[in-house]
N, C-alpha and C positions, 0 to 999 in steps of 0.2 A: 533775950534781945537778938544774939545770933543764928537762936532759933528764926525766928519771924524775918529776918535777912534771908534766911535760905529757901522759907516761903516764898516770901516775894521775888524771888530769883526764881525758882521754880516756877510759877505762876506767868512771868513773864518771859521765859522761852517759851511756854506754853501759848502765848497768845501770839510772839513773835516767831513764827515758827522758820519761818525760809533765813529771817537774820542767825536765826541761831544755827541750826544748821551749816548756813555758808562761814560762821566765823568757827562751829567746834571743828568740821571739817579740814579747816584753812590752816586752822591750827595744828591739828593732831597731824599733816603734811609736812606743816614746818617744823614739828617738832619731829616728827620721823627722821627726816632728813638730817634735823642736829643730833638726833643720838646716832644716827647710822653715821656721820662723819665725826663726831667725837670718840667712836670707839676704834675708827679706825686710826685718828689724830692719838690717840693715848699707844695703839698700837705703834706705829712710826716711830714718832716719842722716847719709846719703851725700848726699843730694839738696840739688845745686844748691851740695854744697859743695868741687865737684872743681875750681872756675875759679881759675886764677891769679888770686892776690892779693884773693881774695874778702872777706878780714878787713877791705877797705878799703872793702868797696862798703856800700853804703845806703840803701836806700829812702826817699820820702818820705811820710809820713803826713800824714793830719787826723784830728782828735777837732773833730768838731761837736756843739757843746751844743745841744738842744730841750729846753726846760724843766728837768726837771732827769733826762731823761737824754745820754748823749754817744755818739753814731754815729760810730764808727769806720773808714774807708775809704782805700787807695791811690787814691784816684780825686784828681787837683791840677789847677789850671790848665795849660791848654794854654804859657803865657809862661812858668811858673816855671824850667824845669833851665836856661836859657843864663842867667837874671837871676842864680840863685847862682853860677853860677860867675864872674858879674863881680863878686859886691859879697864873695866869701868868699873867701882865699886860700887857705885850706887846703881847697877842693874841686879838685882834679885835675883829673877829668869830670864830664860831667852828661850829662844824653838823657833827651829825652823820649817817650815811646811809647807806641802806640794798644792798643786792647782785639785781640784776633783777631777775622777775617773772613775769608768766603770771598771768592776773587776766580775771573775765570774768565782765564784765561792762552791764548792762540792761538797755533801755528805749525803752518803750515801746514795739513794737514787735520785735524789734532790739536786738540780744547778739552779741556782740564785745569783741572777746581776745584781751587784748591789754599786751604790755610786759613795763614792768616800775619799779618803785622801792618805797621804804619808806626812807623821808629825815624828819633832823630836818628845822625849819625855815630858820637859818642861812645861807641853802645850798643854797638856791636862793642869798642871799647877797655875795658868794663867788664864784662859780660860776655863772656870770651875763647872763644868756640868756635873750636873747632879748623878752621882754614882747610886745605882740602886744595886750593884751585885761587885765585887771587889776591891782590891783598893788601890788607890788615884798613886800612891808610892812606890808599886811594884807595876801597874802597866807600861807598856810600853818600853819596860828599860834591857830587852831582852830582843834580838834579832826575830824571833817565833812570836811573839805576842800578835794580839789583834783585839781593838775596843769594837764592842758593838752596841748598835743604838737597841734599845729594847723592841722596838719595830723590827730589827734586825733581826735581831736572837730569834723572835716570834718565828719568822721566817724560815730559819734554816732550824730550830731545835723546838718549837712549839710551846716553848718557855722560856722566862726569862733567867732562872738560877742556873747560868752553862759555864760556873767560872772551875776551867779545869780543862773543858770540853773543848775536844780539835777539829778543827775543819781546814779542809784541803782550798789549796788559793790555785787556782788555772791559769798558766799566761802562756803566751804565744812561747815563749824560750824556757817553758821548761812550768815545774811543781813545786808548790810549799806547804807543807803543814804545819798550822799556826793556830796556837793554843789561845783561847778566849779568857784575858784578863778582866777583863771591865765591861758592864753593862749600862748603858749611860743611857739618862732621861732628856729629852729635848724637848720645851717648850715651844713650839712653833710659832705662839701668837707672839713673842717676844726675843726669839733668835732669827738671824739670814745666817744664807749660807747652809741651810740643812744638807746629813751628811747620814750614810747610816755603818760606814767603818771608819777607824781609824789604824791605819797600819805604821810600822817602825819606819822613820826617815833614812835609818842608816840602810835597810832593806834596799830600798830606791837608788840611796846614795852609792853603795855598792856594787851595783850594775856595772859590768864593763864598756857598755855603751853609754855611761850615764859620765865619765870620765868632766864633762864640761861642768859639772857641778861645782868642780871643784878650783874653778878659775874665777880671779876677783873681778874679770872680765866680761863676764856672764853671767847673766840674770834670767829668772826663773823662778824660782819659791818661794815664798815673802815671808819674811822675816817679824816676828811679836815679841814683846821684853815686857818685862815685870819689874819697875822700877822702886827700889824699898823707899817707906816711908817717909824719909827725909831729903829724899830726889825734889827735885825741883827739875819739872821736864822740862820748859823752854831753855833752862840751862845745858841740860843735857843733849836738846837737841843741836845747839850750838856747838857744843864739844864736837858732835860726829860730822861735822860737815866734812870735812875733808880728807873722813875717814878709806874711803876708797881710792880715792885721788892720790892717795899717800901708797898705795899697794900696786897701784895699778897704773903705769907709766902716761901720761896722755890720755887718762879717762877726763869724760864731758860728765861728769856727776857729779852731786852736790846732796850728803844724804842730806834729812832730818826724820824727828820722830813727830809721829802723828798722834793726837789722842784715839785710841781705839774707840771710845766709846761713841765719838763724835764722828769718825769715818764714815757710819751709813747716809747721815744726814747731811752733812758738809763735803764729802768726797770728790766734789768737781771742781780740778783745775783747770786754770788756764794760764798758759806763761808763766807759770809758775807761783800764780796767786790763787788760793780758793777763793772760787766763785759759786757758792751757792751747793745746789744736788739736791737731793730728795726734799730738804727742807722747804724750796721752792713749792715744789704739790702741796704740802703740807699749809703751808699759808695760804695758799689758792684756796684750796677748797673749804680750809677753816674759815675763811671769806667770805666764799659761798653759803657754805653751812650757816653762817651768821645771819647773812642776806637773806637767803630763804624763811627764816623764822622771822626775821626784822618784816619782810613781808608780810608774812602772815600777820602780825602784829599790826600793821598798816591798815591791812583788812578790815578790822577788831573794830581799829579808831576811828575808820573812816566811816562803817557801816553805824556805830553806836553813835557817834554825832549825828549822822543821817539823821536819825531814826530819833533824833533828841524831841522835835516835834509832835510825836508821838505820846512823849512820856513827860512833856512839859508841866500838862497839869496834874500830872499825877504829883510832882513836884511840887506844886504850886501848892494843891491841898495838902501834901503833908506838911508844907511853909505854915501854913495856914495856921496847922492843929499843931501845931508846937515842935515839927524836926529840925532841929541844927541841921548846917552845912555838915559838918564833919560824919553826921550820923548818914545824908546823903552819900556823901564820899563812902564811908564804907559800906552802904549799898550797894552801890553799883562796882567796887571794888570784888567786893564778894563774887557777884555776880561774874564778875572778869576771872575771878581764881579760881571758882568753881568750872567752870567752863576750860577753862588752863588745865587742871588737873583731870576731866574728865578725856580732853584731848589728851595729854598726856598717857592715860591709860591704854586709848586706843595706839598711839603713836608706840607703847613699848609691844603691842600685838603687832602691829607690821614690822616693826624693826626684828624681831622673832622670826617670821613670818618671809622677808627679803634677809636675812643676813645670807642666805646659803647660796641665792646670788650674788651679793655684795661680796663675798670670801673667793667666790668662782672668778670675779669681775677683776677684783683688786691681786688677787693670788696668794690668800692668807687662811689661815684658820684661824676667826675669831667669834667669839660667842658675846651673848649677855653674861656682865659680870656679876649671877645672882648674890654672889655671897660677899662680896666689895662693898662695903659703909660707905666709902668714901662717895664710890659711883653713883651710889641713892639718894647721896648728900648732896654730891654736885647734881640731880637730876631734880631732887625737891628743890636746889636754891633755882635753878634754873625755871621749872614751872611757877614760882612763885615769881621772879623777878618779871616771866613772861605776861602772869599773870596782871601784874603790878600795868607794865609799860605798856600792856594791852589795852587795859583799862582805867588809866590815869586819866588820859584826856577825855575821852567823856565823863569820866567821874567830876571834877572839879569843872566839866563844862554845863555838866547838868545841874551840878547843885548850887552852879553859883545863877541860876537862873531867878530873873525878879518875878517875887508874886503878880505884880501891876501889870505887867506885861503878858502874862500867862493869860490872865482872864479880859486882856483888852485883843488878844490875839498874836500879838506882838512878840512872837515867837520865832521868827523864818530866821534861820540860819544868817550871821552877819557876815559882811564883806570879807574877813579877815579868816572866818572859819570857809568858809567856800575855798578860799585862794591857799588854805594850809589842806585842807582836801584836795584839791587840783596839782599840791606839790605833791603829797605823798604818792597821788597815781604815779606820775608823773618819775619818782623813785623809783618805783616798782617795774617801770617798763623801762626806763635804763638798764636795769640789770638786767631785764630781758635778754634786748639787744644786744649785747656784752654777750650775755652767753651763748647767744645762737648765731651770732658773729665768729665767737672764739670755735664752736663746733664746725662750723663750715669751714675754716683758716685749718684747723685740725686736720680737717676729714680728706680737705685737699692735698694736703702737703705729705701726706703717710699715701695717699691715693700716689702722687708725685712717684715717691720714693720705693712703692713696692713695683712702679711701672712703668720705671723711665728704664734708657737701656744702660744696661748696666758694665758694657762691654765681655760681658760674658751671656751663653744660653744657659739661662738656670732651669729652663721648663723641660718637663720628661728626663731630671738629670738626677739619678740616685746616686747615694751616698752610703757605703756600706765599708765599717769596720775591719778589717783584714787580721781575723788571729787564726792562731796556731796554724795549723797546714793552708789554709787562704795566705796568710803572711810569707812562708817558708816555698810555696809554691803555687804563685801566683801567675808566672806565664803560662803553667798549663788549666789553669782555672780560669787565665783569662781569655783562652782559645774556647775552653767549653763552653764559654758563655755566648762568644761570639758567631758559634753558629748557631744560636737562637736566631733564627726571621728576624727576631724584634728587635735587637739588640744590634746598635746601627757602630759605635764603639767602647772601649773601655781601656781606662787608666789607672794610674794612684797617685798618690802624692802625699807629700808631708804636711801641707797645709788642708784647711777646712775651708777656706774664700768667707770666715764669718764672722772675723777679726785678727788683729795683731797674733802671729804664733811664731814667728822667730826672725828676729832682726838686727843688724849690725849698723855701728855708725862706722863701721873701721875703713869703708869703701875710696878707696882714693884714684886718681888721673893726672894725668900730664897735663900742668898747666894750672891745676887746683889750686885755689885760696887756700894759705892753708889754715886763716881763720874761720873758712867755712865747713861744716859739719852739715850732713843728710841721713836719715837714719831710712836706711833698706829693709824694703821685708824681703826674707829668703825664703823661695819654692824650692825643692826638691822633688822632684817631677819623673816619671816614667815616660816611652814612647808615646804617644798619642794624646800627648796631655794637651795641646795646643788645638787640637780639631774635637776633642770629648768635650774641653768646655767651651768651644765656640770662639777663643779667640779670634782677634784679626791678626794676622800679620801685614803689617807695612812696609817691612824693608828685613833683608834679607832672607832667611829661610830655615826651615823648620828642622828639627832633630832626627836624622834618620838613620831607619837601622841597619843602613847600608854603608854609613860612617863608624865603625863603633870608634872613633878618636872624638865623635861629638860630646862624650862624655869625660875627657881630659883640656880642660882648660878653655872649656867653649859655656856660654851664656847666653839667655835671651831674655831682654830686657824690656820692660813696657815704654812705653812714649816719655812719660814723664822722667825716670830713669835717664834716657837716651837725653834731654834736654840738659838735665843737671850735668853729665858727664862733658855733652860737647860744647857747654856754654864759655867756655874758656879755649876750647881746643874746637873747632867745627871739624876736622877731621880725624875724630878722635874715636878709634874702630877698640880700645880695648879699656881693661879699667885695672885694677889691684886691688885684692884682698888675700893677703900672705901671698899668691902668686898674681903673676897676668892672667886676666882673662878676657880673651876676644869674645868678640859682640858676634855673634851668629845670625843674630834678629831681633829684630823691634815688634813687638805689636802693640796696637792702641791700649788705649788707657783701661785698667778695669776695678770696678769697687769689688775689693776683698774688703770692707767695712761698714757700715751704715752710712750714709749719708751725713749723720753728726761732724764725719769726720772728712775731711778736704785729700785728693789725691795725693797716693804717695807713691816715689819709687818703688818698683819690685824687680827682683833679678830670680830667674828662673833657671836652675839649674838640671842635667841631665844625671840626677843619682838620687834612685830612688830603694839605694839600702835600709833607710828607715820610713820609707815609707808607707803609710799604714792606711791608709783613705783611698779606699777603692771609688772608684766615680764612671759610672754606666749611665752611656744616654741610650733611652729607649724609644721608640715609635708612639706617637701616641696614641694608637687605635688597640682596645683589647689590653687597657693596662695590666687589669687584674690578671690576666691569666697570666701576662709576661713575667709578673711581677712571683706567682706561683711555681714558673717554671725556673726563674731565677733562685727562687728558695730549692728546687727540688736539685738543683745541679751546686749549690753551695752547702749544704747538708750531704751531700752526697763526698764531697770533701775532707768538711771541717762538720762531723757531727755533735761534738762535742758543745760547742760553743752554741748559743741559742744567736739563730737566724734575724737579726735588726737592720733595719735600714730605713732611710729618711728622705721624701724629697727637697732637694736643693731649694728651691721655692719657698716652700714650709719654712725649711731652717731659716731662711733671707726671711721672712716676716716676722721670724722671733727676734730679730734686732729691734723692731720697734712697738715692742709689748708695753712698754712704758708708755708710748706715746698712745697707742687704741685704749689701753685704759684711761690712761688723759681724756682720749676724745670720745669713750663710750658714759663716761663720769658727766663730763660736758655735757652730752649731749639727755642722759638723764634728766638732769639740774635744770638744764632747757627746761624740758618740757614739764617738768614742776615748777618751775618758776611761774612760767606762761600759764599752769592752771590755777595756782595758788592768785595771782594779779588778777585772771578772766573769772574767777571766783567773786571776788571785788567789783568786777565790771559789773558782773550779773546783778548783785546786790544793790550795787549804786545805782544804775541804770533802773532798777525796780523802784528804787525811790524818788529816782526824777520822776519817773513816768508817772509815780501814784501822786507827788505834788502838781504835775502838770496835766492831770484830768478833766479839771473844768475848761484847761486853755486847751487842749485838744477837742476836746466837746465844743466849743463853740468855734474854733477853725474848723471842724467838718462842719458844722451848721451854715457856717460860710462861705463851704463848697473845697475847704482844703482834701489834699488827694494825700492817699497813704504815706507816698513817698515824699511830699512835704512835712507831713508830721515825722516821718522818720529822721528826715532832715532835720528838727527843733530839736530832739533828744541825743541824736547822733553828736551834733557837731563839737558838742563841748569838750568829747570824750575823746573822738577822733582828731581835735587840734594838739591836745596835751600829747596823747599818744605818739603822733609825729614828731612835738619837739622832742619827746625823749628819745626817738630815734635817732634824730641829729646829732644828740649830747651822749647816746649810748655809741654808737657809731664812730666818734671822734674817740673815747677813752678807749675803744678795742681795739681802732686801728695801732692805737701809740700802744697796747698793751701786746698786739699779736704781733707787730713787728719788734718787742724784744723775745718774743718765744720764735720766732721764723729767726731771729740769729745764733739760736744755738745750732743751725744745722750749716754747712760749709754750702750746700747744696740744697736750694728751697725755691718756692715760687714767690711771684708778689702777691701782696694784697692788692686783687684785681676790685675794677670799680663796681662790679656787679656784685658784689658779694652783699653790697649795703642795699641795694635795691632789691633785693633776693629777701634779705631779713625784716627790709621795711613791708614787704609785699605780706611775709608770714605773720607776721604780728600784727598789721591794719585787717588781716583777713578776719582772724580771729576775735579783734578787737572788736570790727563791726559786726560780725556774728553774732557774738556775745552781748552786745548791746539793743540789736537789730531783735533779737529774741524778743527783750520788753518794751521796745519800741512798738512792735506789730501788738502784741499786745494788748497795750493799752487806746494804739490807733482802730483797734475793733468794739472798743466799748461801747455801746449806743450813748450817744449823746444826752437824750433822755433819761439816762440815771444816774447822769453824772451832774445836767445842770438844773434837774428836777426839784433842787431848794433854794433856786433862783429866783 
């Protein structure tokens, strides 16, 4: 029996050739689409929550009040993880660890930057990576140890078994040789945060310049705990609220502990409520992912009703010769699943096929999970269920069809199926709109953002590293440079302009509220910092080095600064932080942040003892070679250290990587949405046109002109098509103005954006219809109305 189903399925793609086609097609799209977003949705998912006993781990937070709003940060004291684990019993572990840096690592004729961080011991025991060479109890617990990722090892030793083996660490102040405990395996598809050393906290902490670590004051390296098994964390996190508060006289802090497993996903506050984070994309595009296959399914049902006229009597005579309903039904059931699983097959060659884009797009490493049951399971319930919803509605539309009616003619499509046809288009170009609404609001507001002025000159503005002799002897490197032609000036500074690096709320003034609270970012600045990055100056004048007192109790501060200080005092020339310090000058506003984030004071100081961020503006004519000659006179230097550098630009467009994959994801989804729906169009519009042959044959008999006939076939297609515009158009605008509120700084949703996406989808729409329209308006009339 199931035999002779798969005949007559076989048999009947065979005669139906373009419907089959347009639905295997449509399908094997929509289903690409859902496994290529289901494996990235499992990755997300996944992340960070593959470690033994994760349930237990926890982060620690703060919520800092400034007036009345609350900045949210992993950033804790350097002292806090060894203090909780002595005064809490129910903490396990603790560890404390630094942000990533690079470092440069030496054996023998080998230098290797490698990028990693400083942890205490515990951070191995709470975070479990998988040890492939030592053991997780002896690293780290030793001032000389150093963990490497087995990427790592490869690197510097050409294998992974180096537990014994020393390799020399390079810093600007000085050398270390540190003996390789631990060789550690990273899952990339299911960890953030990759890292390829791990060096001792106490190393860092140790530093003579590193002294603020050790203040409850100061924040910097975040803090993770390892809670034992009969913790109960929200309890705990209550206990630490006012754990800093208590140490630290007049602190705006308020800890708690976070689920670690939950931070990649959930990690964005506001005022001090989580709202949302990555989980948002996540649901977006599983949306989408849905949508796209729900489409294609659309297709299936719309083109197999179509076509029911077709295959009415074929019905009718197996009615006739003795088939049940049910034996119908799974007829054409088959025929849907078959079809499902042949798409299918092709859909796992493309997803094969685009992953190496998709991993480049989204910035992952992930594969097909050939050897995952699960994955196969969910991929067979998924093509079967496709199968099913694909082909349900003509299944029970075709079988419940009356013999009497078949052979009286009495076949044509009813009111009700037409009008469940004309909705589903009518779904499918919604989501259109929607998404090529949402790419245009995207494309503009990132467009916005990398090109509005920034109150600083990022173009032609390098950014170079400052170690060892570059760091220790920088005025006479920075003279070298400067009689480069090209090289118009140069500075350094402690800051990167590429977010938050170091900030005080402790800033006070004459006249201050003293319930009000403003958190400062602090520069530390060299001569020429105010003219290298373009600043304006507004009011007073700039740092010169024909004052050297400019560097003892003098400041200069941005716009926004100068407001918060004089809003209580309008003659208010100085401020306090542990001393007075006069105002020297104001320049306008400038984003050190992404645009996410809304202006903030800054105070710029003249001491650039730790200064490490060299910043060179260059002419723009002839980069390359300047850029050659700048390497040749910084190696000439510091040869040790390998020659890197960045332009400012670049870096300022990595703040919004998140959002160009949003909008390159978007704008993808478009354009498969749009050909998955005009696949449909094509289809449909082919079966008007072949029911409406005789009425075209005899309006040309009657002297109608192409573009009249175009018109009978077009219209029905092109009314629905607009209203879905309308109704796509309304849900994006209410959807993209809550994504335009996550940035402080955005554009509107201007009126042409709607008329932009109704113009690309009417174009397309009537292309695609316009195709079978001509057509069928070429036929000779004579062989159409020739059984007349």
């Amino acid at each position: 029996m199931y035999s002779n189903y798969f005949k007559i399925a076989l048999r009947s793609f065979s005669k139906h050739k373009l419907t089959f086609f347009i639905n295997l097609f449509g399908l094997a799209l929509g289903l690409w689409a859902t496994i290529s977003i289901g494996i990235w949705v499992k990755s997300e998912l996944n992340m960070n929550r593959s470690f033994a006993e994760i349930d237990q781990v926890y982060r620690i937070m703060e919520h800092q009040r400034y007036g009345s709003d609350i900045f949210t940060t992993t950033s804790t004291p350097g002292v806090l993880a060894p203090v909780l684990k002595e005064e809490f019993p129910e903490v396990e572990r603790s560890a404390c660890y630094s942000w990533n840096e690079p470092a440069l690592f030496v054996l023998e004729d080998r230098r290797i930057n490698l990028d990693g961080f400083y942890a205490e011991p515990d951070y191995l025991h709470i975070m479990q990576y998988e040890f492939l060479h030592g053991e997780r109890d002896l690293a780290l617990t030793e001032i000389n140890h150093v963990v490497l990722t087995k990427e790592a090892a490869i690197k510097l030793f050409g294998k992974t078994d180096v537990i014994g083996e020393t390799v020399l660490l390079k810093e600007t102040d000085g050398e270390e040789l540190f003996k390789v405990m631990g060789v550690v395996n990273i899952n990339a598809q299911d960890v953030s945060g990759t890292f390829e050393y791990i060096l001792p906290f106490k190393f860092m902490f140790d530093k003579p310049y590193n002294g603020w670590l050790k203040h409850w004051g100061n924040n910097g390296p975040s803090t993770i705990v390892k809670l034992n098994k009969s913790a109960n964390g929200k309890e705990f996190s209550e206990k630490i609220v006012d754990f800093i508060a208590e140490r630290n006289e007049g602190s705006n802090v308020k800890l708690f502990a976070y689920p670690q497993k939950d931070l990649y996903l959930y990690g964005k506050f506001t005022d001090g409520l989580q709202q949302g984070g990555r989980i948002e994309y996540v649901k977006l595009f599983s949306v989408i992912g849905l949508f796209v296959l729900l489409i294609a399914c659309i297709n299936f049902m719309n083109l197999s009703t179509a076509k029911s006229q077709k295959r009415s009597k074929e019905v009718g005579v197996r009615k006739v010769v003795g088939a049940e309903k049910k034996e119908l039904v799974y007829q054409f059931l088959t025929e849907s699943l078959l079809i499902s699983i042949i798409a299918g097959l092709i859909a796992l060659v493309l997803v094969e096929l685009t992953l190496p884009i998709l991993n480049n797009l989204t910035n992952k490493v992930m594969t097909l999970p050939y050897g995952d049951w699960v994955f196969w399971g969910q991929l067979f319930a998924v093509l079967i269920v496709t199968g099913i919803v694909a082909g349900s509605y003509p299944a029970f539309y075709l079988s419940a069809t009356k013999v009497v009616s078949v052979f009286r003619n009495f076949t044509k499509s009813g009111k009700g199926v037409v009008v469940a046809r004309k909705g589903l288009v009518l779904f499918q170009f919604v989501l259109a709109t929607m998404l090529i609404l949402a790419t245009i609001v995207v494309y503009k507001q990132i467009n916005y953002a990398l090109n509005k002025d920034l109150g600083y000159n990022k173009d032609q503005l390098l950014m170079i590293q400052l170690e060892g002799k570059l760091f220790h002897n920088f005025d006479i490197y920075r003279g070298e440079l400067e009689k480069l032609p090209e090289v118009q000036s140069v500075t350094r500074s402690t800051h990167s302009f590429l977010g938050r690096n170091s900030n005080t709320g402790s800033i006070s003034w004459e006249g201050k509220d003293p319930d009000f609270n403003a958190l400062f970012e602090i520069m530390r600045v060299d001569y020429g910092f105010i003219e290298t990055m373009g600043l304006k100056l507004i009011q007073g004048e700039d740092f010169s080095v024909d004052r050297v007192t400019d560097s003892i109790g003098k400041a200069i501060i941005n716009r926004r600064a100068y407001e918060l200080i004089t809003q209580d005092n309008q003659n208010a020339t100085s401020f306090s932080w542990d001393d007075e310090i006069q105002i020297l000058g104001v320049v306008e506003d400038f984003h050190f942040q992404s645009f996410h984030q809304g202006m903030e004071p800054a105070i710029i100081y003249l001491d650039p003892t730790f200064a490490s961020k060299a910043f060179i503006k260059v002419s723009p004519e002839n980069i390359r070679e300047t850029l050659a000659e700048i390497q040749k006179v910084t190696e000439s230097f510091e040869p040790l250290f390998p020659f890197q550098y960045s332009f400012m630009d670049e870096n300022y467009s990595r703040l919004y990587d998140e959002d160009v994959r949003t909008r390159e994801l978007a704008k993808y989804f478009s354009i498969l949405t749009i050909l998955i729906s005009c696949l449909g169009l094509f289809g449909l519009s082919a079966h008007i046109a072949e029911q409406k042959t005789k009425e075209i044959g005899i309006r040309k008999v009657l002297g109608a002109s192409t573009m009249s006939i175009l018109h009978v076939i077009n219209r029905e297609f092109i009314l629905v098509v607009s209203l879905s515009i309308l109704i796509g158009s309304g849900i994006a605008y209410w959807l993209m103005q809550d994504w335009l509120s996550g940035y402080a700084y955005r554009i509107e949703f201007e009126w042409w954006f709607i008329p932009l996406a109704a113009f690309v989808i009417l174009s397309i729409a009537y292309l695609t219809v316009s195709l079978q329209a001509l057509k069928a308006a070429n036929i000779n009339p004579s062989s159409t109305l020739k059984s007349e």
